[in-house]
Structures are given as C-alpha cells and as structure tokens.
C-alpha positions as CSV (number, residue, x, y, z in Angstrom):
1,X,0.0,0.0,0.0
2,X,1.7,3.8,-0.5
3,X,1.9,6.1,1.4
4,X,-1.0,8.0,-0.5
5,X,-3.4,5.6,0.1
6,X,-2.6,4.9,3.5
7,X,-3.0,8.5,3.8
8,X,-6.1,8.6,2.2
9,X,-7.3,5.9,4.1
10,X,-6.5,6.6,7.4
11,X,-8.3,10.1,6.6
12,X,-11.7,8.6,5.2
13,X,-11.9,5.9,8.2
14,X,-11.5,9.5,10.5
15,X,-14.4,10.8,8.9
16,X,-16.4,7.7,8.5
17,X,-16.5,7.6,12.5
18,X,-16.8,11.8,13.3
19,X,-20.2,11.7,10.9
20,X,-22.1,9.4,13.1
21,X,-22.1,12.4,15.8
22,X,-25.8,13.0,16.5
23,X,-24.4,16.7,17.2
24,X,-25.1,19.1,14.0
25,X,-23.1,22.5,12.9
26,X,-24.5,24.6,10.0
27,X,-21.4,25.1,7.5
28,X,-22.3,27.0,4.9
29,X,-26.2,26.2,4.7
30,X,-25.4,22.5,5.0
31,X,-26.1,20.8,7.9
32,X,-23.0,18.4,9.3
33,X,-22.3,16.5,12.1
34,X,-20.4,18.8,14.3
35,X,-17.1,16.9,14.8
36,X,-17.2,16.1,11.3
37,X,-17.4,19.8,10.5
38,X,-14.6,20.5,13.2
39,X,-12.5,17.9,11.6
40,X,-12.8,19.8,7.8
41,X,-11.7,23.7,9.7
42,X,-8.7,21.9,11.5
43,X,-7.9,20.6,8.3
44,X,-8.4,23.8,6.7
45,X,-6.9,25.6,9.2
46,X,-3.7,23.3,9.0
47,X,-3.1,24.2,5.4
48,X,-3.6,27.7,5.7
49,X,-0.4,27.9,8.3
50,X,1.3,25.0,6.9
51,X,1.8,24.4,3.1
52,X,2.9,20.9,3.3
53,X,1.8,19.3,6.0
54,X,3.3,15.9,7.1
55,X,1.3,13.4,7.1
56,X,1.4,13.0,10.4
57,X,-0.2,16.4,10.7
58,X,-3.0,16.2,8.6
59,X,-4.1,12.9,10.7
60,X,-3.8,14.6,13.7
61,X,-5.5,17.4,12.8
62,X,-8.5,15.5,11.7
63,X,-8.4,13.3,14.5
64,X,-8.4,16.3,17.3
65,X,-11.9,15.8,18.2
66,X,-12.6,11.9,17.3
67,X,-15.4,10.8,18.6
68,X,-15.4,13.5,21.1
69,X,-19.3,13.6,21.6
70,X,-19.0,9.5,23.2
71,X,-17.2,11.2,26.2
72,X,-20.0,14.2,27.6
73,X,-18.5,16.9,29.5
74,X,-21.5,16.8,32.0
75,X,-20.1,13.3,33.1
76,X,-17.2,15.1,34.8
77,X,-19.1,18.0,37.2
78,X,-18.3,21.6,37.5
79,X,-15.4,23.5,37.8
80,X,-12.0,23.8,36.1
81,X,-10.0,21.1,37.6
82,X,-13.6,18.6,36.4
83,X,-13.0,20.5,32.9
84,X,-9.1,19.5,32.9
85,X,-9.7,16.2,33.5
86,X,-12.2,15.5,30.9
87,X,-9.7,17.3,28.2
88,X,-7.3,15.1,29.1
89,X,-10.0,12.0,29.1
90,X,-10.8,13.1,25.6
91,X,-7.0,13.7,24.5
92,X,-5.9,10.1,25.6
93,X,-9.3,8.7,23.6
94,X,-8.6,10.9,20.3
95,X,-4.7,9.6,20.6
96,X,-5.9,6.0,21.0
97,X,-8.7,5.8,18.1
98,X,-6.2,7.7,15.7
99,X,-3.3,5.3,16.3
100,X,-5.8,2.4,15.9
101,X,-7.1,3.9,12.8
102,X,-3.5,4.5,11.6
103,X,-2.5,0.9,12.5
104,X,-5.5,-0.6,10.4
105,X,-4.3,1.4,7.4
106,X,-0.8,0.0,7.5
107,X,1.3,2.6,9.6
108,X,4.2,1.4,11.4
109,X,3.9,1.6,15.0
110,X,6.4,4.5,15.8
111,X,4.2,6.8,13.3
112,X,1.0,5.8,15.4
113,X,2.4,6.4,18.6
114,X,4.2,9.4,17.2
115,X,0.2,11.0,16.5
116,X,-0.7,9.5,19.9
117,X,1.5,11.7,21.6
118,X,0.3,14.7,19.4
119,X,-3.1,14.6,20.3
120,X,-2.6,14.3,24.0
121,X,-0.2,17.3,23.6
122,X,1.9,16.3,26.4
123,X,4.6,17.9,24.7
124,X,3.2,20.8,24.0
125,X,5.6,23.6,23.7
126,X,8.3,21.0,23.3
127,X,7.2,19.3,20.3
128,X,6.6,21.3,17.0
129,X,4.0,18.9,16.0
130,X,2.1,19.5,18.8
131,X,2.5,23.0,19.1
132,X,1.7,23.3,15.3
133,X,-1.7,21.7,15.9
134,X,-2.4,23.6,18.8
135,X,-2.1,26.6,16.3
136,X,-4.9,25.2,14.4
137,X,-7.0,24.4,17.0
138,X,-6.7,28.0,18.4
139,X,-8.1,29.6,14.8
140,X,-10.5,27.4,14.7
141,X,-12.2,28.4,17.6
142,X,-11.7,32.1,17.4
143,X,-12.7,31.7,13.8
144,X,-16.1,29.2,14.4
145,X,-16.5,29.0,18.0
146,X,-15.7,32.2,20.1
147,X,-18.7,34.2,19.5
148,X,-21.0,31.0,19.7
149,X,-18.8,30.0,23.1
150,X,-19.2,34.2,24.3
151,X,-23.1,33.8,23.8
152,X,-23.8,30.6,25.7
153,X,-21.8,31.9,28.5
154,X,-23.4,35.0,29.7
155,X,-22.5,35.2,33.5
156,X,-18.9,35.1,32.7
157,X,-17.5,38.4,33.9
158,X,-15.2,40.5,31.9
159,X,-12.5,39.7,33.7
160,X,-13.0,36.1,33.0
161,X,-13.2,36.3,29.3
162,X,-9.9,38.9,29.4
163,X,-8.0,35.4,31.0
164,X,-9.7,33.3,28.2
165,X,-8.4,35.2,25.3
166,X,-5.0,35.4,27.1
167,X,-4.4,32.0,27.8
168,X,-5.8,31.1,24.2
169,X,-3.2,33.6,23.1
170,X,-0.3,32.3,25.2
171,X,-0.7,28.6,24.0
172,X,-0.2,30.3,20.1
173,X,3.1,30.3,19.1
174,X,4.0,34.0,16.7
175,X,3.0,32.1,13.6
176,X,-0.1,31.5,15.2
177,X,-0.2,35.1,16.4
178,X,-0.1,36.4,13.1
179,X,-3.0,34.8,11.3
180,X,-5.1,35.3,14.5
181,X,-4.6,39.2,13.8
182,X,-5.0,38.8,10.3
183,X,-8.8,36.9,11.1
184,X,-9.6,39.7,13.7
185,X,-10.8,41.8,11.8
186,X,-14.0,39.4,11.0
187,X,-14.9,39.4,15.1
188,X,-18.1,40.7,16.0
189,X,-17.0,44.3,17.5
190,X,-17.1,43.2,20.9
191,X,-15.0,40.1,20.5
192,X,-12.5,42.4,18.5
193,X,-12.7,45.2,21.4
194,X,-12.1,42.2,24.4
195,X,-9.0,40.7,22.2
196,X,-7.3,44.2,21.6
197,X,-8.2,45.1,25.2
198,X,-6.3,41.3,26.0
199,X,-3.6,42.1,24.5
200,X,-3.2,45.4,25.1
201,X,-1.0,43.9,28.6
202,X,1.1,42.3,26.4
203,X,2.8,45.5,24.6
C-alpha cells in the first residue's frame, strides 16, 4: 500500500466515524455532524499555516476531536479542575482511536504512537508537532467557535473572558499570532474590542 493511500485511508476511516455524531453545525447552509465539520476547519486551518503538512499532521488534525461527543463533559461535574480532566480523558481517547485507525491502514507503530503523543499534547511547547496543531486548534475556535462559546456563557464576567483570550493567546506560538490578527478583523465588534483590550498587557 503507498503512502498516499494509507494516507487517504486513514483520513476517510476518520471521517467515517466523526459523521455518526448525533451533534449538527450549519457550514455553509449545509447541515453536518459537528465533529465532522470541526475535523474539515482543523484541516483547513492546518493548510492555511502549513503548506505541506506531514502526514502526520494532517491525521492529527483531523483526528483532534474523534469521537469526542462518546465522552459528555456533563459526566465530569463543574469546575475547572472537572474540565481539565475531561480534556485530558478526551486527548488520551482521540490519541488511542487515531493510532488504531492508523495501525489498520498500515502505519508502522512508531508513526502511530508518534500521533498519539500529538493529540494528548503532552509535549506541548516541546514538540513542534504538537505545538503546530495547537495553532490550528486556536483559529478554529476564534474563527467558528468564540462568539458561539461568548453567547452561551453569559455570566462570565469581563475579567473572566480577558484570562480566556490570554491563555488562548499564550498557548499560540508567533505564527499562530499572526493569522489570528490577520482573522480579527472578521470578530463581531465586541469580540475584536475584548482581544485588543487582552492584548493590550502584552505591549
């Protein structure tokens, strides 16, 4: 099998399993399950900051949120340390079904574990890999998600969303910084007035 249609493979199986969320998004006027739909801006988002993206990458990036609906946040209570350790729940599941899905499709074991340790980012700001998709994951949410994530969140103070946008910013490496200005401009005025005010610390 080549490496192409391994590849290819590996990337349909992905999709194949992040359609049968119940969850829907509205992309365009069509209607798509949502982690399918997530999966299709990482991988968008990854090709707008990386030109050739390993192959690595683009299975990670389409794997971020496998099957993410089959773990429910609710199952984990309140509170940020409850949050915490259902991202991490979720990071160790995405890492296992994308290593299994890899292994089906005829990657060699190294290259599996080498996208398991992507996705649970435990090496974040060691690992360019995992740094590069935690630039994608970042534009996708201030692209699709930060004004939805604003408006279902309405007793968060200001001060609470001013430590949002700054940790989201602090986990972006320069690269990252750059096309987050460039999409800025496309914020709703009061998501473009909290990021400038955010950042305004940082000058």
């Amino acid at each position: 099998m080549t490496q192409h249609t391994k590849l290819t493979q590996a990337l349909e199986a992905i999709d194949r399993a992040n359609r049968a969320d119940p969850n829907i998004e509205q992309v365009e006027g069509a209607s798509l399950p949502k982690e399918y739909a997530y999966s299709l801006h990482m991988t968008r988002w990854l090709f707008a900051l990386e030109a050739e993206p390993s192959e690595r990458m683009q299975i990670a990036c389409r794997a971020q949120h496998i099957e993410r609906w089959t773990i429910p946040r609710k199952d984990f209570g309140e509170g940020r340390k409850n949050y915490y350790q259902w991202r991490q729940a979720c990071g160790r599941m995405h890492g296992r079904r994308a290593a299994e899905i890899m292994a089906e499709c005829g990657y060699p074991q190294e290259e599996c574990e080498r996208v398991e340790t992507i996705l649970t980012k435990r090496e974040l700001r060691n690992d360019p890999d995992t740094q590069l998709l935690e630039d994608v994951a970042c534009m996708v949410f201030l692209e699709r998600y930060f004004a939805q994530f604003y408006e279902e969140n309405p007793d968060y103070d200001k001060d609470k969303w001013l430590t949002i946008v700054r940790r989201t910013w602090a986990k972006m490496t320069p690269r990252g910084h750059e096309a987050a200005l460039q999409l800025a401009g496309n914020l709703p005025p009061h998501l473009l007035a909290l990021l400038q005010e955010a950042l305004s610390e940082n000058e």
